[in-house]
N, C-alpha and C positions, 0 to 999 in steps of 0.2 A: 786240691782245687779242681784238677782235673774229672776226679771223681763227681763233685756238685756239677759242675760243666754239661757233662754224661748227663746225669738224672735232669736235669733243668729242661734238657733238649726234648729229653723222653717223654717228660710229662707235657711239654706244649706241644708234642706232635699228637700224643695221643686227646689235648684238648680239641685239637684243630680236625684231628678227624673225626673226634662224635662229631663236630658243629657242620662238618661237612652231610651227615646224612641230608637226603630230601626227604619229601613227604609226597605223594602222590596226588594229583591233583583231577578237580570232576572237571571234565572238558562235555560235559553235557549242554546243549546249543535248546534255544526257545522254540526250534522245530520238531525236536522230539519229545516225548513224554516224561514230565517231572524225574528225577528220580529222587532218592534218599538218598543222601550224602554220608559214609558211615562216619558215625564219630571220630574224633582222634581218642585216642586213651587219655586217660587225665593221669596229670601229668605227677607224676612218683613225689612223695613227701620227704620232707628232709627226715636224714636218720637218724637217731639217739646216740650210736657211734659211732666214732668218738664225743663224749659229753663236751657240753661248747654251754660254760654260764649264761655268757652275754657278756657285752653286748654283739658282738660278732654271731654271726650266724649263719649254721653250716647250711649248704645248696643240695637241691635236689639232687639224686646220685644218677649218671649214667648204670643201666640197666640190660645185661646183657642175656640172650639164653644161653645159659653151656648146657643143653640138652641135659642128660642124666642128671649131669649136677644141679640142674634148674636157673633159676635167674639167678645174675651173680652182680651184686651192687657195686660201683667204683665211684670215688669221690680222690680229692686227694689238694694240699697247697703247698705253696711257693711261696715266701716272700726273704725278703732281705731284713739286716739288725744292722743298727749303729748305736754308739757308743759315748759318750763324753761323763766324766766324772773327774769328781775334788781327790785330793788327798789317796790315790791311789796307791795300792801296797807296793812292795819289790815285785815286780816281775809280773802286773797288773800292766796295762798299756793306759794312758791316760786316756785315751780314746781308740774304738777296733769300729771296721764295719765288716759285715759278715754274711753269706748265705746262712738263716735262723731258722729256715724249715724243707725241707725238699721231701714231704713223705707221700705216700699215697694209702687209701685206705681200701680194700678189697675186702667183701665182706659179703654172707647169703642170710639175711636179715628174716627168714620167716621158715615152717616149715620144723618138724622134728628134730631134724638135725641141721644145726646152725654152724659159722664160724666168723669171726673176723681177725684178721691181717693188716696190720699197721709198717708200714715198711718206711728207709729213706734215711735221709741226713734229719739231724734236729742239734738244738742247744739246749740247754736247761739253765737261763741267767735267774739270780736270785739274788736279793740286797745282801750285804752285810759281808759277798763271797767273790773271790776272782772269777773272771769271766774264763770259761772253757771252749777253746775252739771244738767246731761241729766233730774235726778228727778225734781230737781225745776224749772229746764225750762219748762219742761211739766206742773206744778202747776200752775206755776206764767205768763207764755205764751200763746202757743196756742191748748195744750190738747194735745192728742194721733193721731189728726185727722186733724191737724194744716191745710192744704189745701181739700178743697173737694167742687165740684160744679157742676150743671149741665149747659149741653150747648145744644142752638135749635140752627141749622142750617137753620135759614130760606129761606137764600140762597146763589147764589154760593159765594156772596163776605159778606153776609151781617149773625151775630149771635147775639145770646144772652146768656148769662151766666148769675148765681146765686148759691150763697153760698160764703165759704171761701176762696177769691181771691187774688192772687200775688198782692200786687199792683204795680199800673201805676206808681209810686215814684220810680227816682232814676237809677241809672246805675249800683248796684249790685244788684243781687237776696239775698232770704234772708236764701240759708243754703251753706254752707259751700262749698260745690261740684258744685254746679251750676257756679262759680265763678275763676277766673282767680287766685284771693289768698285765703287761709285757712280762716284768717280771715277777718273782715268785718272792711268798712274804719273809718276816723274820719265823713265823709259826710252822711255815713249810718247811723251812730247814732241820725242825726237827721231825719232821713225818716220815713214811716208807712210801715211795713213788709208784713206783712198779714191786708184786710180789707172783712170785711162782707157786701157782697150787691149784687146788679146787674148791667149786664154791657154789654153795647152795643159796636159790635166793625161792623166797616166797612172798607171793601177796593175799593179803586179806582184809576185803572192804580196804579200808582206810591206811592200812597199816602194812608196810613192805617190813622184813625183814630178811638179811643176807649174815650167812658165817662160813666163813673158809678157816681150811688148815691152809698155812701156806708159809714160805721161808723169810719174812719181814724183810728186811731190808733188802733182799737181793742176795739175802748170803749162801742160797744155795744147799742150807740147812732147813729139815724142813720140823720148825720145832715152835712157830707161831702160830696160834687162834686170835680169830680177828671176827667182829662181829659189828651189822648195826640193827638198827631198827627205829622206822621211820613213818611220822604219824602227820598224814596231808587234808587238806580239812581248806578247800577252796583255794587262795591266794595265800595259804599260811600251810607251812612247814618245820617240822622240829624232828630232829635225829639226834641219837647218842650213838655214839661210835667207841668201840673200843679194843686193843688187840693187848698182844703181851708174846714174851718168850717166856713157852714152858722149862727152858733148860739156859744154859749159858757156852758162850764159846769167844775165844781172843780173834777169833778171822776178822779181817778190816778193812777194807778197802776204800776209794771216796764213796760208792754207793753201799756200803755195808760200812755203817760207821759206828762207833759204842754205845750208841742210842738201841742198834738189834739187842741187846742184852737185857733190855728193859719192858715198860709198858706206856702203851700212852693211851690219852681219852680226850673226848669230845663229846660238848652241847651246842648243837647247828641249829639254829631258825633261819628262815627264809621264806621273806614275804616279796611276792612276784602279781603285780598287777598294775595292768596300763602299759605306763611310761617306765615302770619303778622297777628297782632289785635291790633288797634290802637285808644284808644276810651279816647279825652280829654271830662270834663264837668265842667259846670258851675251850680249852685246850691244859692238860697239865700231863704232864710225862716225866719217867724216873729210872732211873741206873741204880739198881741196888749194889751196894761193896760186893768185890768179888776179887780178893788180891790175886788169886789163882789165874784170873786173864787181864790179871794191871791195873784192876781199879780199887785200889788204895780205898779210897770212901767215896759212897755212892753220893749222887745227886739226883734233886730234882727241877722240874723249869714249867712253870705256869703262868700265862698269857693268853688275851684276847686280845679279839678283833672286830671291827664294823668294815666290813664291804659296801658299798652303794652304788648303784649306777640308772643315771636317769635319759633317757632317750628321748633327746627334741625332736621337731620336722626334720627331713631333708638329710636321713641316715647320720645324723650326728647324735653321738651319747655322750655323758661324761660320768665316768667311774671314778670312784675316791675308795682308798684304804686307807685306815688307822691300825696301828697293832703296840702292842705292847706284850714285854717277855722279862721274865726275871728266872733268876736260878738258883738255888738253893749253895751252901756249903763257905768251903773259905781257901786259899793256897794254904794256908798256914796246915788243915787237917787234910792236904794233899787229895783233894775234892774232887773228881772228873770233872774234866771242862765241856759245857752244853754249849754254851755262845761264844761270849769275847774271855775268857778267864774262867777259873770257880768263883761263882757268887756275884755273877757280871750281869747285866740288863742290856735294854735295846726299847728304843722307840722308833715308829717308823711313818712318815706321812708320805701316800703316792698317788698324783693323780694324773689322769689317762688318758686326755681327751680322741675319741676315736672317730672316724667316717668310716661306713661301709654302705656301696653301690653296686648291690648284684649279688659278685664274688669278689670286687676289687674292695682292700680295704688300707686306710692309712690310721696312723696313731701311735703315739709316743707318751713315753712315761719321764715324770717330774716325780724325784724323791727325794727326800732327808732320809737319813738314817744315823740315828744318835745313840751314842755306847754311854752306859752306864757302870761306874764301879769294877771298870775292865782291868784287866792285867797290862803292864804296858807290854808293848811289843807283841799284843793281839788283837789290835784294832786296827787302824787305818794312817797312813801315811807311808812315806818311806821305812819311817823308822817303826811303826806301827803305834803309835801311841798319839793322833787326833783323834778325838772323839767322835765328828762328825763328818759325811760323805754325803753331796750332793750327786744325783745322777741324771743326764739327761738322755734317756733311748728312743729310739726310733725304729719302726717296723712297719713295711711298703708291703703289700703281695695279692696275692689270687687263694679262694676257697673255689674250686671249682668242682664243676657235674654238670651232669645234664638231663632235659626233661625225657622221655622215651620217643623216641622221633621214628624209628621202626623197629618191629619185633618181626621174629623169626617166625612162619608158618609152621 
């Protein structure tokens, strides 16, 4: 606690000092000769990093010179989580409120040679899963430093990146804000969040495509190819995503889970115009047998999803998910478990309603989450055997930056 305390401090002193810059002012009087007033700079665009769906939207970044190193972008948010849900597991709290984000974003966004730096406390809440305080997600996840990498701009359409990478997996990002709901779907759980490696993106006309070698899940193994490619054409979008382990290995952690042994795939559209965000997916991934690291007989789990979110007047939007997930196999032929049991299901309704004014924003998530054909004593209650979980979250905070108020001579 001590530690959020710290960072919370840091981040609002250093908001309070951009906003203290002045700006120079004409004290030119009607008795002397007109002058030209130089412009002010206009004022810095918000960045692409970190990706932010909607309807949240990230702020202009504070803009600094570090000489050699050139301008250097800063952005960075705060906000608080709260908690209430049904049928809660052993050792789940019926209810937690919590610092949900303390990070900041440092980043040199233009120029040959690029980088960004994502730093801070975070959580990673997700349906279907106990809730993880900010401490042991940082232990058991992805550190204090959870994204950080460098990028060559080789040229105009064509880069390369290395380090701690978003991965190419999936239709939600992997923290909280980036994303249209609070928390993370049933389809997320089976994806790769964060991966370490390198990665090549290219554009052409219409058509982006990205493939990295890199360690899936976080396991620090570096034996996964991951690839998309992504055809935009006005307010309409469609990607296929797709990764895999070249090799197999028993390492496991909660962020390296028996899902790295496998492969998974994705059909993204997304339609973005006006008011609207309109993004169905299709998703199937698979653990092939491998008794050699414990899996008895392989499984597979394929679901989709509709995302939506529509944006009234007056910074109010309301986002809605649907998802559904099933899984191949049976206990009986000793199956690997993807969700609630082998051969288990999940449906999932959440909706989001959101405000944002500025950089201030509010919004809370309303969820079902309903288990199908589960194992008992792997779904939800005390005893583990409810099928259903209702959840009710909340999330208060700041997306802050600032516009360039003065630059170094």
């Amino acid at each position: 606690m001590r530690v959020h305390i710290r960072l919370l401090m840091t981040v609002f002193a250093l908001c309070c000092t951009t906003a203290t810059f002045g700006r120079a002012q004409n004290t030119a009087t009607d008795q002397k000769p007109a002058e030209q007033k130089p412009q002010d700079p206009a004022p810095p665009a918000p960045l692409t990093t970190p990706a932010i769906t909607g309807p949240l939207a990230q702020q202009p970044p504070a803009l600094f010179d570090a000489g050699p190193f050139g301008k250097i972008a800063f952005n960075g948010i705060v906000n608080a989580y709260g908690r209430v849900q049904s049928n809660a597991v052993s050792g789940d709290p019926d209810g937690q409120a919590t610092l949900s984000n303390g990070q900041i974003f440092v980043q040199k966004p233009d120029g040959k040679f690029q980088y960004f730096i994502q730093a801070g406390v975070y959580t990673l809440p997700s349906l279907g899963v106990p809730y993880l305080s900010p401490e042991k997600t940082l232990t058991n996840f992805y550190g204090p430093v959870p994204v950080g990498f460098a990028k060559i701009q080789a040229g105009k359409n064509t880069s390369f990146q290395i380090g701690a990478l978003p991965t190419l997996i999936g239709a939600e990002y992997t923290f909280t804000f980036e994303n249209m709901n609070v928390e993370r779907g049933l389809l997320w759980n089976q994806e790769p969040a964060v991966s370490k490696g390198i990665q090549v993106n290219q554009a052409l006309g219409k058509f982006t495509a990205s493939f990295s070698w890199n360690d899936g899940y976080y396991s620090n193994r570096y034996s996964w190819l991951s690839g998309s490619l992504a055809y935009t054409n006005g307010p309409h979008a469609i990607s296929f995503v797709a990764g895999g382990n070249l090799g197999q290995t028993g390492y496991q952690t909660l962020a390296t889970p028996v899902e790295n042994n496998g492969s998974i795939y994705n059909l993204i559209y997304t339609y973005t115009k006006g008011p609207w965000i309109i993004q169905p997916y299709f998703q199937y991934n698979t653990v092939p047998t491998n008794s050699s690291i414990g899996v008895v007989k392989g499984a597979s789990a394929t679901g989709g999803a509709i995302l939506a979110s529509y944006a009234f007047k007056h910074g109010f939007s309301l986002p809605v998910r649907w998802e559904y997930i099933s899984s191949s196999g049976s206990a009986a032929e000793q199956s690997v478990n993807l969700i609630f049991g082998p051969g288990s299901g999940a449906t999932s309704v959440t909706v989001t309603p959101t405000i944002q004014r500025g950089g201030f924003f509010v919004r809370g998530d309303v969820s079902l989450t309903h288990a199908t054909s589960f194992a008992p004593g792997s779904v939800f209650g005390s005893n583990g055997t409810d099928a259903n979980q209702v959840r009710a979250v909340g999330e208060v905070g700041f997306i802050f930056g600032s516009n360039i108020t003065e630059s170094a001579k």
